[in-house]
DSSP file (Angstrom, degrees, kcal/mol; ACC not computed):
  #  RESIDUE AA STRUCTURE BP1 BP2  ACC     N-H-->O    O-->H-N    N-H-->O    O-->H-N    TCO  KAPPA ALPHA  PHI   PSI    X-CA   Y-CA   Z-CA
    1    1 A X              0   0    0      0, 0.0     3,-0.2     0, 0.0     0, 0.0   0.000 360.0 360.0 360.0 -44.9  165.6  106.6  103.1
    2    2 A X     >  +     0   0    0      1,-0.2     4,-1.9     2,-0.1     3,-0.2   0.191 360.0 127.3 -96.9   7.9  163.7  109.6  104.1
    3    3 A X  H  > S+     0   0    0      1,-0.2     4,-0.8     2,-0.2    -1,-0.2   0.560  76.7  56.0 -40.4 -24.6  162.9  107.8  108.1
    4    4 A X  H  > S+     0   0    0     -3,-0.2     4,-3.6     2,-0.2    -1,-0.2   0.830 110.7  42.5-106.0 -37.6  164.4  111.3  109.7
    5    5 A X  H  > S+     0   0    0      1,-0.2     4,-2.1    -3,-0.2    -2,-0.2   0.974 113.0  57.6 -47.9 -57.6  161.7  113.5  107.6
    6    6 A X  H  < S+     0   0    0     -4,-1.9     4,-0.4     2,-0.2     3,-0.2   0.841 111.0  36.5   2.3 -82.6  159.4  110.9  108.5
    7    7 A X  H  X S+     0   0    0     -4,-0.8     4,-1.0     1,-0.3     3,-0.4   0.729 110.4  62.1 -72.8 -45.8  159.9  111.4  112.1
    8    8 A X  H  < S+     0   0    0     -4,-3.6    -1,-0.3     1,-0.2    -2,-0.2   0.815 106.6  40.9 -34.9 -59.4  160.3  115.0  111.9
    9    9 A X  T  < S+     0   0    0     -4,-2.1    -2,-0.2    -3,-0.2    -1,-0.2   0.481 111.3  64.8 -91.8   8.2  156.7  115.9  110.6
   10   10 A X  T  4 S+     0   0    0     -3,-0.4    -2,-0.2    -4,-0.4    -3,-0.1   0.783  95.0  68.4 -89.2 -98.2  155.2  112.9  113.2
   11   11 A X  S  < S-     0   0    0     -4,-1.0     2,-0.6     1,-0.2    -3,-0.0   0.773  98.8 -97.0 -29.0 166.2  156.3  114.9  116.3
   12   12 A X        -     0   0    0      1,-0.1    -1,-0.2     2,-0.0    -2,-0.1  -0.645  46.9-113.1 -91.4 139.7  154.9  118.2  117.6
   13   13 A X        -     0   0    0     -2,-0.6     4,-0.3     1,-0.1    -1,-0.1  -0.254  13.9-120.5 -59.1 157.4  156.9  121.4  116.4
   14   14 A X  S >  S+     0   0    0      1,-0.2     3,-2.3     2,-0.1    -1,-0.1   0.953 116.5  63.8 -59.6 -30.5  158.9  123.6  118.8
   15   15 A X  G >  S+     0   0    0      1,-0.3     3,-2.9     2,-0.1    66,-0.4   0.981  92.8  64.9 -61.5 -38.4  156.5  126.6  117.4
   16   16 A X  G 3  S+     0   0    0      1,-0.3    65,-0.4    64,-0.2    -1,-0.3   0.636  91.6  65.8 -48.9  -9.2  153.0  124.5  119.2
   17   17 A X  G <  S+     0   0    0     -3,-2.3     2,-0.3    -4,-0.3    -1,-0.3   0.079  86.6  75.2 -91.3  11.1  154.7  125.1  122.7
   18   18 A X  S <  S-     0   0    0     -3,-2.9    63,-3.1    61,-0.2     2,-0.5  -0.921  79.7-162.5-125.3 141.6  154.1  128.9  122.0
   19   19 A X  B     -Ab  30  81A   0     11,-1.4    11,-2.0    -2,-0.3     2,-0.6  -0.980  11.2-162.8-126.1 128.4  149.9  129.5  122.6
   20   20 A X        -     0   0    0     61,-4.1     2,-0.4    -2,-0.5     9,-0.2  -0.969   7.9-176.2-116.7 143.7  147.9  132.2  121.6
   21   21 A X        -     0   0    0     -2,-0.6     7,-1.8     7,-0.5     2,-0.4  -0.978   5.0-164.6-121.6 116.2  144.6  132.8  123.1
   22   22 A X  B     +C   27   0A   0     -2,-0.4     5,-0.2     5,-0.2     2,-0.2  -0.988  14.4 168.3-120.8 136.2  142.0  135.6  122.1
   23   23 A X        -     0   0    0      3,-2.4     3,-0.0    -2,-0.4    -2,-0.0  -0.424  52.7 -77.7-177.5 158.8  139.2  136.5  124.1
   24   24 A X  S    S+     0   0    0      1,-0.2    17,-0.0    -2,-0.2    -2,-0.0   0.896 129.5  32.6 -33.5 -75.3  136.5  139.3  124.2
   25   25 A X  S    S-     0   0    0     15,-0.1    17,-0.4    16,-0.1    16,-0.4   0.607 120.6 -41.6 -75.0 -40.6  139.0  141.7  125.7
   26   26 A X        -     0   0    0     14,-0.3    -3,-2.4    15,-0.2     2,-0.3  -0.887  59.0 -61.9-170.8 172.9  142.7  140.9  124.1
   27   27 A X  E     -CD  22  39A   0     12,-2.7    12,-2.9    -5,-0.2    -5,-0.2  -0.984  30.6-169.8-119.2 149.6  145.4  138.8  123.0
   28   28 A X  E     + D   0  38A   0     -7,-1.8    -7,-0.5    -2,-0.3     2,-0.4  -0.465   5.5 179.9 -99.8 174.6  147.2  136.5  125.2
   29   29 A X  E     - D   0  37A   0      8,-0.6     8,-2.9    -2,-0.2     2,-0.3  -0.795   8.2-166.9-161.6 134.2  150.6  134.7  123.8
   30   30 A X  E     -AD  19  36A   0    -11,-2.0   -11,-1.4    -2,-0.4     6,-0.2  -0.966  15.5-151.7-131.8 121.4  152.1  132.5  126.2
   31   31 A X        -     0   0    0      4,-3.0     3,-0.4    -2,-0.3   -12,-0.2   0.341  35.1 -76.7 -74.9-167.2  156.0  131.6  124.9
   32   32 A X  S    S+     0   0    0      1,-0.2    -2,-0.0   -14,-0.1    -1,-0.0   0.860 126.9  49.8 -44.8 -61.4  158.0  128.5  125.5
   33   33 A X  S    S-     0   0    0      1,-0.0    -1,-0.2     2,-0.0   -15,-0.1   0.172 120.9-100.0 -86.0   9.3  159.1  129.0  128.7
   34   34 A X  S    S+     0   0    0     -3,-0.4     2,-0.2     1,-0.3    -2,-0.1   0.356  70.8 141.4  75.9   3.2  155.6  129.8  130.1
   35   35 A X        -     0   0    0      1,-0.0    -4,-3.0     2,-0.0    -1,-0.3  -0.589  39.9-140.8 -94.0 139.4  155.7  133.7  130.2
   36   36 A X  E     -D   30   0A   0     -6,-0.2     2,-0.5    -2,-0.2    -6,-0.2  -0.857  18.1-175.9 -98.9 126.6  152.5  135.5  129.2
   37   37 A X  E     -D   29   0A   0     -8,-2.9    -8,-0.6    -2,-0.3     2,-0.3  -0.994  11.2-172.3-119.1 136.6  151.8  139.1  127.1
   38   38 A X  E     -D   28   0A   0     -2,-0.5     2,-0.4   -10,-0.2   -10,-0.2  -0.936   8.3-170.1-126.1 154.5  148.7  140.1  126.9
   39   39 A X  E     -D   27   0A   0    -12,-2.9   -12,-2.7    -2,-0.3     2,-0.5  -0.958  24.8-130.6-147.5 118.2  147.4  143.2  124.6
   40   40 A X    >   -     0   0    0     -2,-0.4     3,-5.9   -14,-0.2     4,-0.3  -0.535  29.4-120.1 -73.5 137.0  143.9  144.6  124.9
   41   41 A X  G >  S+     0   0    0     -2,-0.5     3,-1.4   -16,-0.4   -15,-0.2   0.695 106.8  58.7 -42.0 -26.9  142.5  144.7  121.1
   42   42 A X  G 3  S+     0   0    0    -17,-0.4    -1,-0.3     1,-0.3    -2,-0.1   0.251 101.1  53.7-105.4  32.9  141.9  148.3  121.1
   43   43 A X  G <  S+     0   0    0     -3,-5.9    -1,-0.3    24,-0.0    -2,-0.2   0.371  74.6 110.0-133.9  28.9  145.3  149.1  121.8
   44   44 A X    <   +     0   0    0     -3,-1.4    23,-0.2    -4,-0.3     3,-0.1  -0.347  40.4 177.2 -63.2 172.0  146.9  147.1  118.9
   45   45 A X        +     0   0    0     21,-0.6    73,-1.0     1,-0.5     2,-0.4  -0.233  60.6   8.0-160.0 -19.6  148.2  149.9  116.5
   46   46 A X  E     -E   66   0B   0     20,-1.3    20,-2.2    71,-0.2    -1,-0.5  -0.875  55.9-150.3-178.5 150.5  149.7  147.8  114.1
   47   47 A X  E     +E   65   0B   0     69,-0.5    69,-1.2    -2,-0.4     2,-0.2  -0.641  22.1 167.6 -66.2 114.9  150.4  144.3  112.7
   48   48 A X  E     -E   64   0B   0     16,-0.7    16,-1.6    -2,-0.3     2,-0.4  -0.720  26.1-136.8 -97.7 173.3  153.4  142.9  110.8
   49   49 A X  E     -EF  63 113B   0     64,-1.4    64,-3.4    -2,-0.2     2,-0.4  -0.979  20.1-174.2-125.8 114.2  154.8  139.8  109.7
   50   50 A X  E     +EF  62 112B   0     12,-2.1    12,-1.2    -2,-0.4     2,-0.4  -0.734   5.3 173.6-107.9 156.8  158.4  139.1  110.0
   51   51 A X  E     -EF  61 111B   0     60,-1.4    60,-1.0    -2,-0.4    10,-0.2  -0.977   8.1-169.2-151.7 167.5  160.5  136.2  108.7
   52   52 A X        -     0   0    0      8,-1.0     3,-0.3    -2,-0.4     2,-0.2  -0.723  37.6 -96.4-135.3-172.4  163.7  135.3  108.5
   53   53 A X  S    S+     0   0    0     -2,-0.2    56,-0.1     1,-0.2     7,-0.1  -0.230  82.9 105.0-122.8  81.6  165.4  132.8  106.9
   54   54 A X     >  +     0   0    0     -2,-0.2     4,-1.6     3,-0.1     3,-0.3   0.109  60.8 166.2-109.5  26.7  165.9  130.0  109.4
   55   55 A X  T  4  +     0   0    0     -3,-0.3     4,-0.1     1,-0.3     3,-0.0  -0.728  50.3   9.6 -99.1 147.2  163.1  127.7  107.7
   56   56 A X  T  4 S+     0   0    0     -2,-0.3    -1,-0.3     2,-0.3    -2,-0.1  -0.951 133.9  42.5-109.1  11.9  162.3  124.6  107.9
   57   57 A X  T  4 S+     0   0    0     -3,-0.3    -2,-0.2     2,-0.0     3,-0.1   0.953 121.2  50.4 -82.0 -81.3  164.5  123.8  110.9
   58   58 A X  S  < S-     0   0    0     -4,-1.6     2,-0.8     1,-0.1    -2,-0.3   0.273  91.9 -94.5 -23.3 154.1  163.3  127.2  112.4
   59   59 A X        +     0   0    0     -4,-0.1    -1,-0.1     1,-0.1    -4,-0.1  -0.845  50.7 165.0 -65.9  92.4  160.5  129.5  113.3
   60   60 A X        +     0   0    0     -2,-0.8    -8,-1.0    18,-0.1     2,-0.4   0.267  48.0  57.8-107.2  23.3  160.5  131.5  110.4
   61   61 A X  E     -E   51   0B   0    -10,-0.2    17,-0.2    17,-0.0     2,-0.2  -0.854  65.2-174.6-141.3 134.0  157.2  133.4  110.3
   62   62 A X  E     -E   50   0B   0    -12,-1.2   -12,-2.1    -2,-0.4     2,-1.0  -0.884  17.6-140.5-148.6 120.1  156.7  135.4  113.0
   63   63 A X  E     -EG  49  76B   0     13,-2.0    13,-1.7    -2,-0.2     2,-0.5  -0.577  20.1-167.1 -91.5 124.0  153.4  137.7  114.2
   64   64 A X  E     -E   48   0B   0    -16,-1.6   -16,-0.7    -2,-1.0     2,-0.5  -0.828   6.1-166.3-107.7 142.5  154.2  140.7  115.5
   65   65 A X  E     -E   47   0B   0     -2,-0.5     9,-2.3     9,-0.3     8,-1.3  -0.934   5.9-156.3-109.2  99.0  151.7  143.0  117.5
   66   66 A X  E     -EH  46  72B   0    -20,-2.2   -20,-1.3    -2,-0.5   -21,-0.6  -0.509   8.7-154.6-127.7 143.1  152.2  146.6  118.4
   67   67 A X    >   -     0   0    0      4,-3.2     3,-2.1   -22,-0.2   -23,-0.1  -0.192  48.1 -66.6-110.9-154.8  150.5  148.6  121.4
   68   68 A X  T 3  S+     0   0    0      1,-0.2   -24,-0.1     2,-0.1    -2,-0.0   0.835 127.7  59.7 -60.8 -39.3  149.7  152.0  122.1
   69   69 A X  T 3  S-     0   0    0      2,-0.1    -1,-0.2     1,-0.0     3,-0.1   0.550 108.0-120.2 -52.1 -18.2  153.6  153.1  122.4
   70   70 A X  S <  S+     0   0    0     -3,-2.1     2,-0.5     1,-0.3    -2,-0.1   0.760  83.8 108.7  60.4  35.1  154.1  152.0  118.6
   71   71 A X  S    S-     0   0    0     -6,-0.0    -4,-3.2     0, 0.0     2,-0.6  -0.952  84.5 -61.6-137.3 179.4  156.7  149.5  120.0
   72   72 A X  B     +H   66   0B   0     -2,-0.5    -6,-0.3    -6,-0.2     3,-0.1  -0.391  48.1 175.2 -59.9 109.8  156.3  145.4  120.2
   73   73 A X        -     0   0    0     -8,-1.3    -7,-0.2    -2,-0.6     2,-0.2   0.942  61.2 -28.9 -47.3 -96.2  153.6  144.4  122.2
   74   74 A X        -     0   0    0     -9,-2.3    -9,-0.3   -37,-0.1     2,-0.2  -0.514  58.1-172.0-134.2-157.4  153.5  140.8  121.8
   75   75 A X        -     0   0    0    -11,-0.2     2,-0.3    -2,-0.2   -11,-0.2  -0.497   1.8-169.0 153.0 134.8  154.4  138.3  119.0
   76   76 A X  B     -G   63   0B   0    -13,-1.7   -13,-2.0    -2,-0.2     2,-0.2  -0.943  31.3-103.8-136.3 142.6  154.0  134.3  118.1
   77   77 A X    >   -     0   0    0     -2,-0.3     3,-1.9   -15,-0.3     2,-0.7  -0.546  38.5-101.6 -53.8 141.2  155.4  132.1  115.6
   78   78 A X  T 3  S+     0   0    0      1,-0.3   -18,-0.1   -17,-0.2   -63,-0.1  -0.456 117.2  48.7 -67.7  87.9  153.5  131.1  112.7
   79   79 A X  T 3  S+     0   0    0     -2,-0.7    -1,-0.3     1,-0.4   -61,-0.2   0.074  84.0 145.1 138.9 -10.1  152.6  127.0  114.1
   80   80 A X    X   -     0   0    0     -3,-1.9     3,-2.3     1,-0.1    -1,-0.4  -0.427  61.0 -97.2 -61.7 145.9  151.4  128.4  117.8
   81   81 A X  B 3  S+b   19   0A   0    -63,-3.1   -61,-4.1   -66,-0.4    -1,-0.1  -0.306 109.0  12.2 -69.9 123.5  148.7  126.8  119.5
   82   82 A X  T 3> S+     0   0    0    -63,-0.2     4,-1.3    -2,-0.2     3,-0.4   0.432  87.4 130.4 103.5  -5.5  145.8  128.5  118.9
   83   83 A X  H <>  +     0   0    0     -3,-2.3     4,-1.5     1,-0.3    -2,-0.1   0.618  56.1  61.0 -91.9   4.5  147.0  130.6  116.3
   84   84 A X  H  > S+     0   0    0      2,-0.2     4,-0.9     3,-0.1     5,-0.5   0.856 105.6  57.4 -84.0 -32.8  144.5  130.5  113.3
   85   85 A X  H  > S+     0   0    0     -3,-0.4     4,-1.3     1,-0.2    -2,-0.1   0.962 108.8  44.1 -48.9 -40.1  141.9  131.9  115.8
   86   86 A X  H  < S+     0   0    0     -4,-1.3    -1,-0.2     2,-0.2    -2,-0.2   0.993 115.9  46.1 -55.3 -67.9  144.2  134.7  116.3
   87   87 A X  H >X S+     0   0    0     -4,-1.5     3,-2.3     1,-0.2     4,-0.8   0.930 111.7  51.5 -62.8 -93.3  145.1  135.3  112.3
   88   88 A X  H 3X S+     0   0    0     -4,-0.9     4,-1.3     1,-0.4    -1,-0.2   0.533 106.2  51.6 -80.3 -18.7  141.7  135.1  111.3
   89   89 A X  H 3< S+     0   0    0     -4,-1.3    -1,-0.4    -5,-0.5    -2,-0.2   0.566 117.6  45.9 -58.8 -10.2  140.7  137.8  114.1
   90   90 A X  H X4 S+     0   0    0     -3,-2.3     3,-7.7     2,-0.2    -2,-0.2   0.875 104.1  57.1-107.9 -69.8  143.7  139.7  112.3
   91   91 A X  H 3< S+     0   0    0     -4,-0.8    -2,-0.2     1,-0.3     5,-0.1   0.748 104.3  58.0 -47.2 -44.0  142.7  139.2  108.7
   92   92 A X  T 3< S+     0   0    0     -4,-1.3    -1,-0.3    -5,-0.1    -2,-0.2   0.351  72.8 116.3 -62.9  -0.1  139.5  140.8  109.4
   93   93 A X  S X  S-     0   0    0     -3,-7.7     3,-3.1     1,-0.1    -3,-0.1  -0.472  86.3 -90.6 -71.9 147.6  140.4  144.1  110.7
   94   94 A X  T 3  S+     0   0    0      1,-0.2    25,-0.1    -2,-0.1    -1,-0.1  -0.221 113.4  15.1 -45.8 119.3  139.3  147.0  108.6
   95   95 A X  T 3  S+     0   0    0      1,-0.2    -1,-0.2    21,-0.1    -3,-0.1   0.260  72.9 160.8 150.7 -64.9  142.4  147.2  106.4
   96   96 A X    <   -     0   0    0     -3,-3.1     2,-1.5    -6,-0.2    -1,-0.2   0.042  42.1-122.1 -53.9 122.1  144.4  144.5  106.5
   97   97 A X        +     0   0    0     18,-3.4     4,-0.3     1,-0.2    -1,-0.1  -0.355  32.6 172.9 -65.5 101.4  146.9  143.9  103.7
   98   98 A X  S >> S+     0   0    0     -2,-1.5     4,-1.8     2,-0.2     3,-1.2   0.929  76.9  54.5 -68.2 -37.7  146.0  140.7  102.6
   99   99 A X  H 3> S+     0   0    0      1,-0.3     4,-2.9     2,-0.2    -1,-0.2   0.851 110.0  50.0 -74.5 -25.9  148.6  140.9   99.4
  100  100 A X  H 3> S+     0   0    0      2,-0.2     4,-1.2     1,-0.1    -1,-0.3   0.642 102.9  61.5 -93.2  17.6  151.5  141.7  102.0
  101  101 A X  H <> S+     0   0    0     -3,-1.2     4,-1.2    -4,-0.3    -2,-0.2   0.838 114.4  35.7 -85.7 -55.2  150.2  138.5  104.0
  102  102 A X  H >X S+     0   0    0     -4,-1.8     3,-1.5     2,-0.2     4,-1.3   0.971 111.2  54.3 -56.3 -60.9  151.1  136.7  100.8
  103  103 A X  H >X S+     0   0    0     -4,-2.9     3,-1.2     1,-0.3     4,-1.2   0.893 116.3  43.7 -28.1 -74.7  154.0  138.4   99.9
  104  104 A X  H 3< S+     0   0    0     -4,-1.2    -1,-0.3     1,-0.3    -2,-0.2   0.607 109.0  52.8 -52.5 -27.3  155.2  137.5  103.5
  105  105 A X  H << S+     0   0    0     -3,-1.5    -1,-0.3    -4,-1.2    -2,-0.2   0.571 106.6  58.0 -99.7 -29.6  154.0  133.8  103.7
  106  106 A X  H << S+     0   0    0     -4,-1.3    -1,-0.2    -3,-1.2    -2,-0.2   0.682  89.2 108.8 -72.6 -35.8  156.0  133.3  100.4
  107  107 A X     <  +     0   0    0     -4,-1.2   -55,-0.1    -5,-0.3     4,-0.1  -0.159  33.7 172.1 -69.7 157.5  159.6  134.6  101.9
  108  108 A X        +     0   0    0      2,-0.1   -53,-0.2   -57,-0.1     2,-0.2   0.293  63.1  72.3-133.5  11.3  162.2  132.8  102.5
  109  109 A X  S    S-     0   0    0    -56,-0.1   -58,-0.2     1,-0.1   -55,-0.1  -0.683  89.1 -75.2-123.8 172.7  164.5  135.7  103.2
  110  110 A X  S    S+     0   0    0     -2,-0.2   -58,-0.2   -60,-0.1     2,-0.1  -0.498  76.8 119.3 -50.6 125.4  165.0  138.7  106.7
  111  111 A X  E     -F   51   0B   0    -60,-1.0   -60,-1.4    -4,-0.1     2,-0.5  -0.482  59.7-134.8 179.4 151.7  162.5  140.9  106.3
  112  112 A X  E     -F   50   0B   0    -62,-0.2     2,-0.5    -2,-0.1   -62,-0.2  -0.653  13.8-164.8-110.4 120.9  159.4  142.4  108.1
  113  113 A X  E     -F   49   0B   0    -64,-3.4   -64,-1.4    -2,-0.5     2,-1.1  -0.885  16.2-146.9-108.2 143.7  155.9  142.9  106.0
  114  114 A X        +     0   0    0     -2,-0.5   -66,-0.3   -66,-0.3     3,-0.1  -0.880  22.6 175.3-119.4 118.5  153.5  145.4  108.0
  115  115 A X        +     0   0    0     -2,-1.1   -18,-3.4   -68,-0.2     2,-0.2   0.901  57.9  30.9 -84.0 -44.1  149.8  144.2  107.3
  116  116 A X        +     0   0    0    -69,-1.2   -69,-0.5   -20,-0.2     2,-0.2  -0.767  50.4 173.2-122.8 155.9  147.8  146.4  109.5
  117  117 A X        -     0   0    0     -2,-0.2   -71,-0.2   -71,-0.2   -69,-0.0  -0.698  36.8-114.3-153.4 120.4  147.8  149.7  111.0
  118  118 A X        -     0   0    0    -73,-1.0   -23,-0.0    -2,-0.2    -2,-0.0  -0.173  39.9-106.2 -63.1 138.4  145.1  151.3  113.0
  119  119 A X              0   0    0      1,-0.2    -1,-0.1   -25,-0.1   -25,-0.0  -0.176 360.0 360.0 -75.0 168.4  143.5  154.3  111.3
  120  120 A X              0   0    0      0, 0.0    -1,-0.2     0, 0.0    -2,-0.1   0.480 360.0 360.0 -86.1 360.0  144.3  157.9  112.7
C-alpha cells in the first residue's frame, strides 16, 4: 500500500548531492551542480538556520553561513554529505544557541533562526 514511501526512503535524497567538507582552514560546500564556496573559519560572523515549508518533498532545513561582509557566505541543506561533521564543528562554537537549534529543527513553517554570532 505504502510501496511509493517504501521506495522513496530506499533511494539517496536530492539534499546528499550537496557536500560539505571541513578542514583545518574552512568550510567547503559543493552544491548540486558541482559549484564550490569555501569560507575560512575565522571569517564566519554568524550562523543561522532557515526553513521553509517545502518538507518532506523538499530541502527544508537549510544552514546558512555568513562572512566578513555580514552577508551569505555559503549554505547546505540539512541531509548534505558530510554534514554532521560540519554541525558538530558549529554546535561547539563559544555561543551557539542550542535552544534556537531546536526551536528551528522543530519548524515546519518560513522562517530563519540565527544560532551563532561571532563576538565583538
Amino acid at each position: 500500500m505504502f510501496d511509493w514511501l517504501k521506495r522513496r526512503s530506499e533511494q539517496p535524497q536530492p539534499e546528499a548531492r550537496w557536500s560539505v567538507i571541513i578542514d583545518e582552514a574552512g568550510i567547503s560546500v559543493q552544491d548540486d551542480k558541482g559549484e564550490r564556496l569555501t569560507i575560512p573559519k575565522t571569517d564566519i560572523t554568524g550562523v543561522a538556520i532557515e526553513t521553509n515549508d517545502t518538507g518532506p518533498w523538499g530541502a527544508d532545513v537549510w544552514w546558512l553561513l555568513f562572512g566578513m561582509d555580514d552577508r551569505l557566505a555559503c549554505a547546505f541543506p540539512q541531509g548534505a554529505t558530510g554534514e554532521q561533521v560540519a554541525v558538530d564543528y558549529m554546535m561547539g562554537m563559544q555561543g551557539f544557541d542550542h535552544a534556537a537549534m531546536i526551536a528551528a529543527m522543530g519548524s515546519t513553517r518560513n522562517d530563519v533562526f540565527p544560532v551563532w554570532r561571532k563576538p565583538s
